[in-house]
C-alpha positions as CSV (number, residue, x, y, z in Angstrom):
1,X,-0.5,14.2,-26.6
2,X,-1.4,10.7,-26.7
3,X,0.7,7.7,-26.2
4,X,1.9,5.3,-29.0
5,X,-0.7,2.5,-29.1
6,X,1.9,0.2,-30.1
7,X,4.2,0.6,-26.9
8,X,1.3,0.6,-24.5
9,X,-0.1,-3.0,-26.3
10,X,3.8,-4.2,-25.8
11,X,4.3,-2.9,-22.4
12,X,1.0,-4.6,-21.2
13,X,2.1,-7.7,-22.7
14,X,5.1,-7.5,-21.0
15,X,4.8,-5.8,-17.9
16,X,1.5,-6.5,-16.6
17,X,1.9,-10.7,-16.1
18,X,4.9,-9.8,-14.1
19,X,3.4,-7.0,-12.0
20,X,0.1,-8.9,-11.3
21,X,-1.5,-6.1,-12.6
22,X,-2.4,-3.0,-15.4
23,X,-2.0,0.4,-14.0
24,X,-4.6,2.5,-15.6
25,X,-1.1,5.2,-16.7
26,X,2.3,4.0,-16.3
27,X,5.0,6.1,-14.1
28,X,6.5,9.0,-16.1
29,X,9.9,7.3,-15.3
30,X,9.2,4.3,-17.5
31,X,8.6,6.2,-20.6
32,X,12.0,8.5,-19.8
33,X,13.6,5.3,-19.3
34,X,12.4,4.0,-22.6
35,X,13.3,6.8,-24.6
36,X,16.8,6.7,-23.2
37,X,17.5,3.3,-23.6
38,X,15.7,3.2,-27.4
39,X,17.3,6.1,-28.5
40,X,20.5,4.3,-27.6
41,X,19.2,1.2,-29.4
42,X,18.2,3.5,-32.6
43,X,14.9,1.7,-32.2
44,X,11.0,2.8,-31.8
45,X,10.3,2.6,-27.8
46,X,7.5,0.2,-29.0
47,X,10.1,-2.0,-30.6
48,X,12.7,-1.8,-28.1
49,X,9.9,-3.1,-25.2
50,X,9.1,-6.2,-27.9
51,X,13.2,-7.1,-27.9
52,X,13.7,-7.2,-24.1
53,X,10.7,-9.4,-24.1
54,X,11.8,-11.6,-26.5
55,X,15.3,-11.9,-26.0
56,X,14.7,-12.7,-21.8
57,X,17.9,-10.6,-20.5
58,X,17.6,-10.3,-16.8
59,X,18.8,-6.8,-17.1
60,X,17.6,-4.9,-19.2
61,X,13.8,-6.3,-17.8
62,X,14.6,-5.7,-14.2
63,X,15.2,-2.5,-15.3
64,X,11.8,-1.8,-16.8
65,X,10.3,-3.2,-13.6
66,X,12.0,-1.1,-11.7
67,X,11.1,2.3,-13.4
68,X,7.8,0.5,-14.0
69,X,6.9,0.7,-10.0
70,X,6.6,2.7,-7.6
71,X,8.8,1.3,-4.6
72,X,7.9,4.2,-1.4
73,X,9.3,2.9,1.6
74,X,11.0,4.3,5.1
75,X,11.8,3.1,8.1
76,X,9.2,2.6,10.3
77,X,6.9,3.7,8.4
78,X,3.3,4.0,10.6
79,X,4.8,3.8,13.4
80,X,1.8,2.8,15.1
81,X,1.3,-0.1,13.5
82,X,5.0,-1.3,14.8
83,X,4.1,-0.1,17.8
84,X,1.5,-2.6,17.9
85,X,3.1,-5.5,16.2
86,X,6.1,-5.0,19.6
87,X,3.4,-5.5,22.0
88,X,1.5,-8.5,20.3
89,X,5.0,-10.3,19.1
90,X,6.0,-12.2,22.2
91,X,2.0,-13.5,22.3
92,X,2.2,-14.6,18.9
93,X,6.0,-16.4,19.2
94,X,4.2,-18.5,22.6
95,X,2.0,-20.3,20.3
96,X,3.9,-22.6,18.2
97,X,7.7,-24.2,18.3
98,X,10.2,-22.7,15.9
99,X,10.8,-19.1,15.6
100,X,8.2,-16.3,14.4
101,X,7.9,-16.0,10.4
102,X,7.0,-12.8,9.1
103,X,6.7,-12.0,6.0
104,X,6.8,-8.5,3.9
105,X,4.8,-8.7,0.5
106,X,6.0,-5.8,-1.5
107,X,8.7,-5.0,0.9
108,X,10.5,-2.6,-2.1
109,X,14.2,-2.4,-0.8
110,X,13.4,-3.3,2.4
111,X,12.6,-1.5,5.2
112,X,9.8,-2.8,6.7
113,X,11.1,-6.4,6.5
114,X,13.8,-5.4,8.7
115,X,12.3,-3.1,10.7
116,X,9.8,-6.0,11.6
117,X,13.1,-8.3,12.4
118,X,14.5,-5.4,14.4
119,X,10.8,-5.5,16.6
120,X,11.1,-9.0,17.1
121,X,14.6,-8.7,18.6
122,X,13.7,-6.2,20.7
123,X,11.0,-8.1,22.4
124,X,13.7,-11.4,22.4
125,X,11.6,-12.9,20.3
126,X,13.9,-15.7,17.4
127,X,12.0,-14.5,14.1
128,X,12.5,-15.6,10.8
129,X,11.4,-12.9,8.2
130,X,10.7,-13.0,4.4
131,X,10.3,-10.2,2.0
132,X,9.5,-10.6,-1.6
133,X,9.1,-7.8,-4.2
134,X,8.8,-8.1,-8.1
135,X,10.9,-5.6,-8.7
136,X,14.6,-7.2,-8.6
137,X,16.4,-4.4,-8.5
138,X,14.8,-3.1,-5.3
139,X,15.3,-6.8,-4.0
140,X,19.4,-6.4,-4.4
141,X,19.3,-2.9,-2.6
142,X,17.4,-4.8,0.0
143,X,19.7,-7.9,0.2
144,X,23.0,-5.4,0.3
145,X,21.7,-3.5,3.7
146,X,22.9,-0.2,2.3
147,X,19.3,1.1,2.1
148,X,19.0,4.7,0.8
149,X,17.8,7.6,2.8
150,X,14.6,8.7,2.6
151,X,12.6,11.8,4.3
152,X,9.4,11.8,2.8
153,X,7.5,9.1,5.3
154,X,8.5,7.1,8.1
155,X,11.5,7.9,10.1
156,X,14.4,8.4,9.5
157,X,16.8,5.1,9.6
158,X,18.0,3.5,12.7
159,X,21.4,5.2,13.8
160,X,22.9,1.6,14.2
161,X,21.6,1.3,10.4
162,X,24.0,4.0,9.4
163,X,26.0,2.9,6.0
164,X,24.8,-0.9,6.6
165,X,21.8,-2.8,8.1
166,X,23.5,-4.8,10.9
167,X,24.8,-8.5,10.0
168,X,22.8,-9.9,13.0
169,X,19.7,-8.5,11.9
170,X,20.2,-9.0,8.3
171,X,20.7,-12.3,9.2
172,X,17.3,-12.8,10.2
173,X,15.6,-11.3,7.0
174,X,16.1,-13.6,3.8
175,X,14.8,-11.2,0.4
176,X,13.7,-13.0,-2.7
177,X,11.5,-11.9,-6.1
178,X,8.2,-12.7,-6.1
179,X,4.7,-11.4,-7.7
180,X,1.7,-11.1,-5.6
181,X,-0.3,-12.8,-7.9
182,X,2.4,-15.5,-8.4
183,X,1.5,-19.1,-7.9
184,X,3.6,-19.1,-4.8
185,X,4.2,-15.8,-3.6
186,X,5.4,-16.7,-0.6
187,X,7.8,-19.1,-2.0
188,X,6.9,-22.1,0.3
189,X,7.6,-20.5,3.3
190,X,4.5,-19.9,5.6
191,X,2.5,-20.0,7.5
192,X,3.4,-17.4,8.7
193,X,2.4,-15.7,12.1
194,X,2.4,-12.1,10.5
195,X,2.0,-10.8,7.7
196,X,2.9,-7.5,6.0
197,X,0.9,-6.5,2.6
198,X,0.8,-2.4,3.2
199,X,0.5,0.3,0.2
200,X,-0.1,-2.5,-2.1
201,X,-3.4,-3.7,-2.3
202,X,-4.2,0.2,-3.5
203,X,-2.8,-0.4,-6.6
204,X,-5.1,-3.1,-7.9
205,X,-8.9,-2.9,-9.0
206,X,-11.1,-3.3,-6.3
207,X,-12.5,-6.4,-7.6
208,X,-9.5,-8.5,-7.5
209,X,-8.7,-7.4,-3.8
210,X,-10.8,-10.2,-2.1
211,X,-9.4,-13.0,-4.2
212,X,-5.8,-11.9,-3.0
213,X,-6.2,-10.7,0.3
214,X,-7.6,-14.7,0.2
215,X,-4.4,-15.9,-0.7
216,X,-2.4,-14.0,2.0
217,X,-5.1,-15.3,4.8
218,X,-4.3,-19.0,2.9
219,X,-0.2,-18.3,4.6
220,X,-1.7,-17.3,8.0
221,X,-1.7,-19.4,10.9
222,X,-4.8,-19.7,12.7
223,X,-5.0,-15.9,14.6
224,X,-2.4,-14.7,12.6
225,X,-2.3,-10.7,11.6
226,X,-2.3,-9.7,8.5
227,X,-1.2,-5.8,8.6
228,X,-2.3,-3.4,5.2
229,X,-1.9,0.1,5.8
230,X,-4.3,2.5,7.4
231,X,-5.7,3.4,4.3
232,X,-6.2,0.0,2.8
233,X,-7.9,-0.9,5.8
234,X,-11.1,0.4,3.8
235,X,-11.0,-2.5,1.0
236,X,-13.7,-5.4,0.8
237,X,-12.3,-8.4,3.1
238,X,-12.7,-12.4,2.2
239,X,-15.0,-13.9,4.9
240,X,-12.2,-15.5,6.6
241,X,-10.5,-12.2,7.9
242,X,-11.9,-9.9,10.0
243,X,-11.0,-6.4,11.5
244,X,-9.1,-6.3,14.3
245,X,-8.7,-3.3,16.9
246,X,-6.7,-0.7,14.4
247,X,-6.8,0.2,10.9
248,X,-4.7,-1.9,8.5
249,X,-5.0,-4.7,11.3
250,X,-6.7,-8.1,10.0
251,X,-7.3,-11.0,11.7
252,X,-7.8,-15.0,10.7
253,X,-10.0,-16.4,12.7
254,X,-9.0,-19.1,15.2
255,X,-9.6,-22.8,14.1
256,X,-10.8,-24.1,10.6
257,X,-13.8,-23.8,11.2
258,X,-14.4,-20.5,13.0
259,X,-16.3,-17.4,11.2
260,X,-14.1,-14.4,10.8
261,X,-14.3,-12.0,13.8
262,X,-17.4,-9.1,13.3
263,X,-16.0,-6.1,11.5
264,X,-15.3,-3.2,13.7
265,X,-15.3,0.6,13.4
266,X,-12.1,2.2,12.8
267,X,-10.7,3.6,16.1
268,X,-12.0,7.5,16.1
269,X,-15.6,6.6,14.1
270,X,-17.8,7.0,16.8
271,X,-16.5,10.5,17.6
272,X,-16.9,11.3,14.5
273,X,-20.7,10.6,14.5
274,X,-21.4,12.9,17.5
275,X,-18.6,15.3,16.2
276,X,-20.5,19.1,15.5
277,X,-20.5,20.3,12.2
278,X,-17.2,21.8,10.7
279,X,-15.4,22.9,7.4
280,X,-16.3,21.4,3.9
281,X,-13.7,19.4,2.3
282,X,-11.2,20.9,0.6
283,X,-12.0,22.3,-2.8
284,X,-15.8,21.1,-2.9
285,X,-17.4,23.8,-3.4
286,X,-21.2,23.5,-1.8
287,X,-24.6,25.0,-2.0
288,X,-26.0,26.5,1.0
289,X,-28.6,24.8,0.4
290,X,-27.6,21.2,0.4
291,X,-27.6,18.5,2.6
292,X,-24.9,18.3,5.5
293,X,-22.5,16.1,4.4
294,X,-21.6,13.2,6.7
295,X,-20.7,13.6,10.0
296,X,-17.3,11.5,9.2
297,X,-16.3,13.9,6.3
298,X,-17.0,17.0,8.5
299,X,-14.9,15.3,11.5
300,X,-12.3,14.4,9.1
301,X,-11.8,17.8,7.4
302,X,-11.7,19.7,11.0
303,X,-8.6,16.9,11.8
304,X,-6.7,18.2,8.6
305,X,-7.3,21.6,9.2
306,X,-5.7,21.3,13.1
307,X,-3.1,19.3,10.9
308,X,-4.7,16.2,12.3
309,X,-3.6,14.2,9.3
310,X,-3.6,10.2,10.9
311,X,-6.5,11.1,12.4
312,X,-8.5,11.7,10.0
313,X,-7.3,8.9,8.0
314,X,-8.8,6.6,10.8
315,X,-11.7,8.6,10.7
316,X,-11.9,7.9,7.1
317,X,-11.0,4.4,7.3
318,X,-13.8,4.0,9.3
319,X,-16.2,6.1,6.6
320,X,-15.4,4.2,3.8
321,X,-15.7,0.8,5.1
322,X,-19.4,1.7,5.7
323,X,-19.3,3.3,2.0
324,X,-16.8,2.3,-0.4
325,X,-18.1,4.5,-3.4
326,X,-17.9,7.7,-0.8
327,X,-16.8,9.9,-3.6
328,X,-16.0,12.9,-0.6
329,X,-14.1,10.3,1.5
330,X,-11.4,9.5,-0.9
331,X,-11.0,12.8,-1.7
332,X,-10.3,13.7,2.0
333,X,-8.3,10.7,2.3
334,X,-6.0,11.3,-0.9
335,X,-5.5,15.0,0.8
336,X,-5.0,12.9,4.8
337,X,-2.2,10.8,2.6
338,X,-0.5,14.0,0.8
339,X,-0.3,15.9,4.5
340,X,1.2,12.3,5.9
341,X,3.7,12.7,2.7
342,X,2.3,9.1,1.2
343,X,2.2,10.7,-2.2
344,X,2.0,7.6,-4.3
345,X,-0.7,6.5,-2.2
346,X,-2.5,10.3,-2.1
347,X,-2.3,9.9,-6.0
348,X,-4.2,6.3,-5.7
349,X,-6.8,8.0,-3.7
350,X,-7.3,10.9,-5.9
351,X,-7.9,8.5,-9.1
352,X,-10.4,6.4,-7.2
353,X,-12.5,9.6,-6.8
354,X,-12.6,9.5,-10.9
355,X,-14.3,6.3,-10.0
356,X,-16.8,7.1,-7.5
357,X,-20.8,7.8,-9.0
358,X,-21.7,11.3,-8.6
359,X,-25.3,10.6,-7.9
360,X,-24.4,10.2,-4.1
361,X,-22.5,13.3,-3.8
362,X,-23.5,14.6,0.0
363,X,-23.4,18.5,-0.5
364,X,-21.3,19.0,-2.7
365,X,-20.5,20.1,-6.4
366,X,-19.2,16.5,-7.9
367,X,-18.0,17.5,-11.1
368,X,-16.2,20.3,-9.2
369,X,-14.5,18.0,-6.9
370,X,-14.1,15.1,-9.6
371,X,-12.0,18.0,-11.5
372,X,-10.1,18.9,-8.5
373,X,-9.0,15.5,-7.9
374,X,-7.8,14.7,-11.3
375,X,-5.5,18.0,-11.2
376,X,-4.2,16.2,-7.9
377,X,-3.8,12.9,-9.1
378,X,-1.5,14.5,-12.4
379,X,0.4,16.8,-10.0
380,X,1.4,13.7,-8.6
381,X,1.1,11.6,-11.5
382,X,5.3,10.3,-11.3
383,X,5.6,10.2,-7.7
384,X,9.3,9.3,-7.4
């Protein structure tokens, strides 16, 4: 059954100029959130979405944000990438007087902001760190330190977190709501040193992902990171940022002036080009008399089926960089996401098969596996 023209014209009008984008479906929790809170109103859901628009009440907007998005968050989530950011932290903090800035862009309630204060603190590093979501309600979960526990990705929280983020360290984060898209998203703040943007960028069309990931090199110092996750690493970069030696890891390059380091391929690419020949993907069903598929596809799907999951994401990282409309890629890297438990992300990766041409298909029935990756996507169509 459909949805109500009229409610998906006033949620767009709403919604979308605060979220910086239009998803192509809202969350499932949005509508039961509407029909809750318009039954209560003995309104249409159409009509109820026009009067909290109209009548600008913090509350009852903030939340239809917040059932609007899709906040997925732990603590440390890839922990590889904080793993990295410890050892490069005390380089970066030698640089320039003042302390480190860091900030979290779509931080959700907050997690990685203070995870990335908690890095520089270990490495006696003075950091100042700013995170910025739209979504206000996640902000004030963030701001109170009583951060919810969550199993699905990332690690569990800190034992010293336990009922409350530390004062120190939540002295070091400052939390405010701000739209990617916004004139100033990073509310004056930068340059910043680092930057966080991970499990965002997915989200929007591809064609607006060079004008912002523009914007976020505009708040980086000269040889600043910018850090997206290993997935994202895949997107179509500005000239000014290059790749730097892991996935999700981007680079400005040094002086005004300089041209963006040369791309690189994603750390387990090369094996993947001498790899042998292994399983199909998952659910693509093949002729035996089609060509092989690509090497990276066949080294990816032999990762996931040793339950290999972040390597193969590298692997396919490194795949669709070369070949963004790689319709067997994301379809190996929505099932690499799902196995790592990144379901809103896996869901993300599924649609944009729906996306790819199947003129290109390497070996594979494409209607077959376009069909399989809708039936994903829907399975995991309300994430939260």
């Amino acid at each position: 059954m459909g949805r109500d023209p009229l409610l998906e014209r006033a949620l767009a009008r709403l919604l979308s100029p605060r979220l910086g984008h239009a998803p192509s479906r809202w969350p499932e929790t949005l509508y039961l959130h509407l029909r809750e809170r318009a039954l209560a109103a003995g309104q249409s859901e159409a009509e109820y979405v026009e009067r909290v628009g109209q009548a600008g009440e913090a509350a009852p907007l903030a939340m239809l944000i917040d059932a609007a998005t899709i906040g997925h968050t732990a603590a440390y989530r890839h922990p590889e990438q904080f793993e990295r950011l410890r050892r490069a932290i005390a380089g970066l903090a030698g640089r320039r007087p003042g302390p480190l800035r860091i900030w979290c862009a779509g931080c959700s309630t907050g997690e990685e902001a203070y995870c990335a204060a908690e890095c520089a603190e270990a490495a006696g590093v003075d950091a100042a760190v700013l995170g910025t979501d739209v979504n206000p309600v996640a902000i004030a979960v963030a701001r109170s330190g009583l951060l919810p526990q969550r199993s699905a990705v990332g690690a569990p929280l800190p034992a010293a977190w336990a009922g409350r983020v530390p004062e120190a360290l939540r002295r070091r984060v400052r939390f405010e709501v701000a739209s990617l898209t916004a004139a100033q998203p990073a509310l004056g703040a930068g340059p910043f040193d680092v930057i966080f943007c991970r499990n965002v960028l997915i989200y929007f069309e591809r064609e607006q992902v060079p004008r912002l990931l523009a914007r976020l090199a505009a708040e980086l110092v000269p040889g600043g990171y910018l850090i997206l996750s290993p997935a994202e690493g895949i997107l179509p970069l500005p000239p000014e940022l290059g790749r730097g030696p892991a996935p999700g890891w981007l680079q400005l390059a040094e002086g005004a002036d300089a041209p963006a380091p040369p791309s690189r391929r994603a750390p387990g690419a090369a094996v993947a080009e001498s790899a042998p020949p292994s399983r199909r993907a998952p659910g693509a069903a093949a002729a035996e008399s089609a060509p092989a598929q690509a090497p990276g596809v066949e080294e990816a799907a032999r990762l996931l089926s040793a339950g290999r999951a972040a390597d193969a994401e590298q692997v396919l990282s490194g795949l669709l960089n070369a070949d963004p409309d790689h319709l067997e890629g994301w379809f190996l890297l929505g099932e690499a996401l799902l196995a790592r438990g990144e379901r809103a992300q896996a869901r993300a990766a599924f649609l944009r098969v729906l996306r790819c041409s199947t003129g290109g298909a390497r070996g594979v029935d494409a209607e077959a596996l376009r069909r399989a990756a809708a039936r994903r996507a829907e399975a995991l169509r309300d994430p939260r």
